[in-house]
C-alpha positions as CSV (number, residue, x, y, z in Angstrom):
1,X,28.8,95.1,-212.3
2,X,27.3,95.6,-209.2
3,X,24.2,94.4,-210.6
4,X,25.4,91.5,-212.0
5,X,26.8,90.3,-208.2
6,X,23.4,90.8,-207.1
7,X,21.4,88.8,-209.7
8,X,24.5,86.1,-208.5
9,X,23.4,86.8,-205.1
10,X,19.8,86.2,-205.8
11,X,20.8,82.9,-207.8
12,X,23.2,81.3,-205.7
13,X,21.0,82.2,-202.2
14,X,18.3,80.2,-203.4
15,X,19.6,77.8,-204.2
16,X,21.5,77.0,-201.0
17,X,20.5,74.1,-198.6
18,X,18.9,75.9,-195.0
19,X,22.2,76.1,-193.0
20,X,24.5,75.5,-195.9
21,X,25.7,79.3,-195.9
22,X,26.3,80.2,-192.2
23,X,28.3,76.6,-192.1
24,X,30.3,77.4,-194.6
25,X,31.4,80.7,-193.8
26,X,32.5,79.4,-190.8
27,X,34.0,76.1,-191.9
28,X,36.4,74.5,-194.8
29,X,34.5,72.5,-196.8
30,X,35.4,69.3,-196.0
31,X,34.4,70.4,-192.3
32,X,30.6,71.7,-193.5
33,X,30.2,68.5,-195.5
34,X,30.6,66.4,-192.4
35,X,28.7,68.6,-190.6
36,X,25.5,68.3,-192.8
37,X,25.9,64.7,-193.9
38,X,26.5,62.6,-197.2
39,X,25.7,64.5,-200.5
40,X,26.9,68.1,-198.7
41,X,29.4,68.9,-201.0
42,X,27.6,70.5,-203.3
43,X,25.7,72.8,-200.8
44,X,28.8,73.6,-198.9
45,X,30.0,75.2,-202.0
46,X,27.6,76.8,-203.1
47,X,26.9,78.4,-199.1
48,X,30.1,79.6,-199.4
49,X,29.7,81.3,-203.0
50,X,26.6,82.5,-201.8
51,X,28.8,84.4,-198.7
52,X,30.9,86.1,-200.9
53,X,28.1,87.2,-203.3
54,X,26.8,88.7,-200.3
55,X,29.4,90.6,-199.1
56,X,30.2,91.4,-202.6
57,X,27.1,92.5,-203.2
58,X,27.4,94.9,-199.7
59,X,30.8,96.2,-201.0
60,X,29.0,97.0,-204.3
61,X,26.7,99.3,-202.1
62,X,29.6,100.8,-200.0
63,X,31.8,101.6,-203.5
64,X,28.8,103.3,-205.2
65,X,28.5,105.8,-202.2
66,X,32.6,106.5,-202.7
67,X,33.6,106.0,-206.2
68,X,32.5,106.9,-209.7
69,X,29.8,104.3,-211.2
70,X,31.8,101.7,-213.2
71,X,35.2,102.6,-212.7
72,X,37.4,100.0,-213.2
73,X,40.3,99.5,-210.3
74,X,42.8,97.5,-212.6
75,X,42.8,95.2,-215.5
76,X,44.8,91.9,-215.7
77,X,45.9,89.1,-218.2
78,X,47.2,85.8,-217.4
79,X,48.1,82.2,-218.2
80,X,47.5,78.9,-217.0
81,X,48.4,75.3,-217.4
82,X,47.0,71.8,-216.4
83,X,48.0,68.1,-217.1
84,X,46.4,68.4,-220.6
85,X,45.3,72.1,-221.3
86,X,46.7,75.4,-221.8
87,X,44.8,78.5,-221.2
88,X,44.5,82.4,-221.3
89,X,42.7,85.1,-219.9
90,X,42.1,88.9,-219.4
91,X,39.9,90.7,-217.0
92,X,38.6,93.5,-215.3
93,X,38.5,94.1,-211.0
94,X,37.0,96.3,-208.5
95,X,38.4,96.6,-205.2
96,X,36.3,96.6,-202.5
97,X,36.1,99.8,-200.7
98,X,35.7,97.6,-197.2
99,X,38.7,96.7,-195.5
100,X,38.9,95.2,-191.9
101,X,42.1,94.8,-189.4
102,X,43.4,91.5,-188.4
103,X,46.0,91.3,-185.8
104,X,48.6,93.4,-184.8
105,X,49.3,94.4,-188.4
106,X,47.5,92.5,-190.7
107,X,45.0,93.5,-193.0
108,X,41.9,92.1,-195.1
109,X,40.5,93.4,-198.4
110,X,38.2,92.4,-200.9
111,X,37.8,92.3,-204.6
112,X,35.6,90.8,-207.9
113,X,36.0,90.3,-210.9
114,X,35.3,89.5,-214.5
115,X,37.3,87.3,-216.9
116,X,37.0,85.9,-220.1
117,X,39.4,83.0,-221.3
118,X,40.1,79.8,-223.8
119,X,41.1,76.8,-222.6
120,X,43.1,75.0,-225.4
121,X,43.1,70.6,-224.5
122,X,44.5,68.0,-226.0
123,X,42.2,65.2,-227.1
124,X,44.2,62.4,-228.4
125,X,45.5,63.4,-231.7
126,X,43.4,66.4,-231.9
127,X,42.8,70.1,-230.4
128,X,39.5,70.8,-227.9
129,X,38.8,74.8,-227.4
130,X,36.6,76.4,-224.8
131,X,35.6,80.2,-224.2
132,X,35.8,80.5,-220.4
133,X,33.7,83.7,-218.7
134,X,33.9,84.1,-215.0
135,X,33.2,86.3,-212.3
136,X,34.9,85.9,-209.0
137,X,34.8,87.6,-205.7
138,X,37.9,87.1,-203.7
139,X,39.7,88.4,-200.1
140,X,42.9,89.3,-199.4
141,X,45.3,89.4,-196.5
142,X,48.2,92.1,-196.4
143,X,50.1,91.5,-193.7
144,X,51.7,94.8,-193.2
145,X,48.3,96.1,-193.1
146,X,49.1,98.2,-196.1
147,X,47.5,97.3,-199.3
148,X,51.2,97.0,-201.3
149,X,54.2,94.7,-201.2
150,X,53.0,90.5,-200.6
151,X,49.5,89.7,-200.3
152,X,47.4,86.1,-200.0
153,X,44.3,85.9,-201.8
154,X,41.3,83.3,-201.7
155,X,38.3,83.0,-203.8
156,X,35.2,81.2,-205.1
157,X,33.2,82.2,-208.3
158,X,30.9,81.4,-210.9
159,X,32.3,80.2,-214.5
160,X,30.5,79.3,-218.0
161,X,32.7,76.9,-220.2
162,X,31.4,76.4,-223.4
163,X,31.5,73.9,-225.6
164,X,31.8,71.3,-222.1
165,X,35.3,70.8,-221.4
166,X,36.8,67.3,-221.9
167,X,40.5,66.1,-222.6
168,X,41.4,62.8,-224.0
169,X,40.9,61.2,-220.5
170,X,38.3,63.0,-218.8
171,X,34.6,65.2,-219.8
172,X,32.9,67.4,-217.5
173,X,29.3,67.1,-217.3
174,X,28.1,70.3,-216.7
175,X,28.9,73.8,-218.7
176,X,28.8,75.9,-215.2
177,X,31.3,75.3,-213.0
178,X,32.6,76.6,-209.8
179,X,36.4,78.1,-209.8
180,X,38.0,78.3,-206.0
181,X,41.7,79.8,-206.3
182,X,44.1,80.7,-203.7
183,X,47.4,82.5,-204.5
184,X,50.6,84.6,-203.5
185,X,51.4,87.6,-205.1
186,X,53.0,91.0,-204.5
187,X,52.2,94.8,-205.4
188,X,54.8,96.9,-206.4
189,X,55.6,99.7,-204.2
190,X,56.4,102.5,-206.5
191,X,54.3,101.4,-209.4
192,X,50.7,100.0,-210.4
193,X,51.7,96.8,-211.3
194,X,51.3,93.5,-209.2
195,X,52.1,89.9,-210.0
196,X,50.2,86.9,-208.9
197,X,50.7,83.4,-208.8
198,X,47.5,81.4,-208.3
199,X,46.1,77.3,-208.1
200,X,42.6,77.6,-209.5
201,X,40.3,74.6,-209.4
202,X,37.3,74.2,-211.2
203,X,34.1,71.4,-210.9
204,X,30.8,71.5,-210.6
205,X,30.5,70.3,-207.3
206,X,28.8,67.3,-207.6
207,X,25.7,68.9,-209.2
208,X,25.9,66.2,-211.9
209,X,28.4,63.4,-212.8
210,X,30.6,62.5,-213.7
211,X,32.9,65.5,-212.1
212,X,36.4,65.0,-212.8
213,X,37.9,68.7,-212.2
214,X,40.3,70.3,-213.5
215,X,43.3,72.0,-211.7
216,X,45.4,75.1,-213.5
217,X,48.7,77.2,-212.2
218,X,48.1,80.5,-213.1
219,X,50.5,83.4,-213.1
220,X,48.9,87.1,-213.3
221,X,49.8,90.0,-213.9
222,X,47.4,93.0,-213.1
223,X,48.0,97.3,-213.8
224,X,46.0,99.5,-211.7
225,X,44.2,103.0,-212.1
């Protein structure tokens, strides 16, 4: 898995407008874009992808030196829903062994992982299907500085929907996409089980048009080992 961030890494660095990355990290996105100018979208996003490959990727390093080589941390499966499309999805993730303090009690984390999914659309009077694959680095912030009990999560990956997504009202032009998700969830104290309830939007951030997007509620629910 480790190695598959990097080859992301390698991907999504070189292909990043000079500045785009350190902006970003430092920025939203509407912020970088109006910091670099018309047409900045696109970089913006994918400077900020490349961040969290990177720090993925340096987690990846930290992990191997600390836990077995591919251990999964937990599995999940979840559903979604937009205006005109169902979908499901199971996983695999790997927590981060890096962890950093953030005020008095708060705490940040980290995490990737892998999914695949189907999308289910309506297009008119018929059905559209899509196999989803993903993988997704994300960060966390417990505020009671343990990791248990409510967390907020943020994240921006890599997805593959193929055949291209469309719905009776809209097609996307590209079959990779970006998916950035925030969410609230909470870990169960005395068990391994957490819930999660996510907004995930995916586009392809003005690489090519047209670039409608598409915007899913999620609900997750992950066990850990």
């Amino acid at each position: 898995m480790c190695n598959a961030i990097d080859r992301q890494r390698q991907t999504t660095a070189a292909a990043d407008r000079p500045g785009a990355g350190r902006v970003a990290a430092a920025l939203t996105l509407r912020e970088c874009a109006a910091r670099l100018g018309p047409g900045a979208e696109a970089a913006c996003r994918i400077g900020l992808a490349a961040g969290l490959a990177l720090a993925s990727g340096a987690a990846c390093q930290a992990q191997a030196a600390t836990a077995a080589p591919g251990g999964v941390d937990r599995w999940f499966a979840q559903v979604g829903r937009a205006a005109d499309t169902r979908s499901v999805a199971v996983g695999a993730g790997w927590d981060w062994r890096w962890r950093v303090g953030l005020g008095a009690r708060g705490l940040v984390t980290g995490a990737h992982d892998i999914s695949i999914g189907h999308w289910q659309s309506d297009v008119g009077a018929d059905r559209h299907g899509v196999t989803q694959l993903g993988i997704t680095p994300s960060l966390r912030y417990w505020p009671t500085g343990e990791t248990r009990r409510w967390f907020v999560e943020a994240g921006i990956g890599a997805h593959l929907l193929t055949p291209v997504y469309r719905t009776h009202d809209k097609t996307f032009s590209t079959r990779f996409n970006f998916g950035d998700h925030v969410g609230l969830g909470y870990r169960a104290v005395a068990s391994t089980t957490e819930w999660s309830l996510r907004l995930q939007h995916f586009s392809n951030a003005g690489i090519r048009s047209p670039n409608p997007g598409e915007n899913f509620v999620q609900l997750r629910w992950s066990v850990a080992f």
